[in-house]
C-alpha positions in Angstrom: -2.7 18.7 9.5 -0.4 15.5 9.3 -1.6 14.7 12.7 -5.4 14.6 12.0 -4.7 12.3 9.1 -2.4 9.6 10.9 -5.4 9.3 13.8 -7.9 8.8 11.0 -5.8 6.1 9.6 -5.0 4.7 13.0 -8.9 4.7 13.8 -9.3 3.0 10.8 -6.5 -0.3 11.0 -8.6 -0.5 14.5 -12.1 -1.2 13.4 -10.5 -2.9 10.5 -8.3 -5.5 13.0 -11.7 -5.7 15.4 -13.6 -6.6 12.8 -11.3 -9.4 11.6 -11.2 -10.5 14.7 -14.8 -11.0 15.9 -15.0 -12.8 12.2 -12.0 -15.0 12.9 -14.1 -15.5 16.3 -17.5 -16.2 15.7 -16.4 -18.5 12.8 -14.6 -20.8 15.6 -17.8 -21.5 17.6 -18.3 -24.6 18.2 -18.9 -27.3 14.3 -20.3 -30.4 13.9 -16.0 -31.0 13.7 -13.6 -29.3 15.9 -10.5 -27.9 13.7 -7.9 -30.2 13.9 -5.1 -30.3 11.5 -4.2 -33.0 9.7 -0.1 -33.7 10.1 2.6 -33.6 7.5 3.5 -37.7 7.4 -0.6 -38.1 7.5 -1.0 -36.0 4.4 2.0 -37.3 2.7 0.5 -41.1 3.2 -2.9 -40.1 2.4 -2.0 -38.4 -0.9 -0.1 -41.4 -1.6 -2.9 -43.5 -0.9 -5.1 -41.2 -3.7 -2.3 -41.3 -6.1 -3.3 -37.8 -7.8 -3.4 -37.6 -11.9 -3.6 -34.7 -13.9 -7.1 -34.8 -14.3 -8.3 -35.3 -11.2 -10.8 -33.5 -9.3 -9.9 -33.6 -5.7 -12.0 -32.2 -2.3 -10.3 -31.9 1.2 -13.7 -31.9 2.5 -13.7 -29.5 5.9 -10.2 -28.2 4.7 -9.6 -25.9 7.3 -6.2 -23.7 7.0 -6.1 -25.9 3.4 -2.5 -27.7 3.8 -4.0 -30.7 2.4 -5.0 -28.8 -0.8 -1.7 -26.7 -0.7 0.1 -30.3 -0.3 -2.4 -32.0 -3.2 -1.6 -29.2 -5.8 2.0 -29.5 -4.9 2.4 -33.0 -5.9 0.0 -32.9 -8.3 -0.3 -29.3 -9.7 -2.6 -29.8 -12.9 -5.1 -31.6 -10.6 -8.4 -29.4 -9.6 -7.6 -29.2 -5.9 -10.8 -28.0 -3.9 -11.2 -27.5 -0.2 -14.6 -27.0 1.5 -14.9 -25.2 4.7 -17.6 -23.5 6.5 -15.9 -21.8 9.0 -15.3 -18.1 7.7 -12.2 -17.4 10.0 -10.0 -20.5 8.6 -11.8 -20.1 4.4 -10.2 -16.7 4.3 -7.2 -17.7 6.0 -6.3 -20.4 2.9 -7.4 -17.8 0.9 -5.3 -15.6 2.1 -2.4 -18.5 1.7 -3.3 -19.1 -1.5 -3.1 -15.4 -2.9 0.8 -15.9 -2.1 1.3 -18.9 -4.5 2.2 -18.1 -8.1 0.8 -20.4 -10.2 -2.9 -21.5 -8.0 -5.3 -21.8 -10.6 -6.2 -25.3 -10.0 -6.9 -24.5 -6.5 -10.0 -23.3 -5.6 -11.5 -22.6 -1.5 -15.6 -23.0 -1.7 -17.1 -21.8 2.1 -20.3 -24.6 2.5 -21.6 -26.9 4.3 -21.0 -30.4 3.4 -24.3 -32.0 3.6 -25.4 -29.4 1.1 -22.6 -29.6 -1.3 -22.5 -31.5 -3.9 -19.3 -34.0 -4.6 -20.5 -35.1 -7.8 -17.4 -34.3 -10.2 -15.1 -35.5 -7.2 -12.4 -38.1 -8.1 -10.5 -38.0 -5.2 -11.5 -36.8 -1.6 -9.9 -36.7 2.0 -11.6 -36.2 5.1 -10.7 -35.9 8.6 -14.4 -35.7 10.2 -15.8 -37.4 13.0 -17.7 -40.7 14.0 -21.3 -39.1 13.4 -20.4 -36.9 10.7 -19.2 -40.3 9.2 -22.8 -41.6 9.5 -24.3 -38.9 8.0 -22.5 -38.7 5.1 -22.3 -42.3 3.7 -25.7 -42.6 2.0 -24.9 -39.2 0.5 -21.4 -40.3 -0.7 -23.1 -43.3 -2.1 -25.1 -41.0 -4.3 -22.5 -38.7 -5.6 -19.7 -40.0 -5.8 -19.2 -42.4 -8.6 -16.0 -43.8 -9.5 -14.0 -41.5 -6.5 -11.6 -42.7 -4.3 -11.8 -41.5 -0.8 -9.2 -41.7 2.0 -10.9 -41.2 5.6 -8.7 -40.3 8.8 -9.6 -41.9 12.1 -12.9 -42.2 11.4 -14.0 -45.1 9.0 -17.7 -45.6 7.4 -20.1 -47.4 9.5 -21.8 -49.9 6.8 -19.0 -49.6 3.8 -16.3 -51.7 3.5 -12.9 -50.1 3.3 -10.4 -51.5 0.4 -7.6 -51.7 2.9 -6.8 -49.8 6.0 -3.4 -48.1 6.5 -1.7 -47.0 9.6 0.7 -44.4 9.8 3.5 -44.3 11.7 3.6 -42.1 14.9 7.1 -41.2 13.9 5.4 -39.6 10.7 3.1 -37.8 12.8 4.7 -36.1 15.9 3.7 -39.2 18.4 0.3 -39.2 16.9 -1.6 -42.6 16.1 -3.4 -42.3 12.6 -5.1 -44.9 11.0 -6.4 -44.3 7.0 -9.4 -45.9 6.1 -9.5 -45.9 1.9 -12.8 -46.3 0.1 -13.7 -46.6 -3.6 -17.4 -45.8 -4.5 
């Protein structure tokens, strides 16, 4: 009797884990960005950079595994910190994360694309993108965001003018060069 039960069970965790992993899977194919995390000294300066208040809405657009929201709401925990991802495999995974946290009500994971998302209540936002992602989403920034101040990494606006450009040190980042390109629309 017991053993009937414990092969149902074990049946059951396998379909469940294959099925987690072919979502974890065919939410890596390959994204207009690759994944690429963001480093601790990058986020620190970044965040410095947006200087978070209280009532700030703030995006980590493309959040991925969400440290930069985990790291927003830790030095700013009253601030809305949202993160945007459309990869299913890496939204649950900060979802997953941020189940553990005690006190996350001001953090909220949204799976979406960015071009069809709107940023419109955004005060803050950082993204790590890419050169043609960049392109595509400047005219659109222009017409959202008002008032927001954006930090980009690597990857600056084509046409816009940044307010000042901040390098990061490699020591901050495990040997990695970072520039921060910060933008006020």
């Amino acid at each position: 009797m017991l053993i009937p039960i414990i092969l149902l069970i074990a049946q059951f965790l396998v379909v469940l884990l294959s099925a987690a992993l072919l979502v974890f899977a065919f939410s890596c194919l390959p994204m207009p960005v690759p994944y690429l995390p963001s480093r601790r000294g990058t986020i620190d300066k970044a965040l410095r950079e947006l200087a978070l208040a209280p009532e700030d809405t703030f995006y980590d657009i493309g959040c991925g595994d969400g440290r930069v929201v985990f790291a927003a709401h830790r030095l700013q925990p009253l601030a809305h910190c949202i993160g945007l991802e459309k990869r299913l495999g890496w939204h649950l995974w900060a979802r997953l994360v941020q189940s553990r946290i005690k006190d996350s009500a001001h953090i909220e994971f949204r799976r979406g694309d960015f071009y069809t998302t709107s940023f419109a209540d955004a005060t803050k936002v950082y993204v790590f993108l890419c050169t043609s992602v960049m392109a595509e989403l400047e005219p659109k920034f222009e017409r959202e965001l008002k008032g927001t101040l954006l930090v980009s990494c690597n990857f600056p606006f084509p046409t816009k003018k940044p307010l000042r450009v901040v390098e990061v040190e490699t020591a901050q980042t495990g040997g990695i060069f970072r520039t921060l390109y910060v933008y006020q629309f």
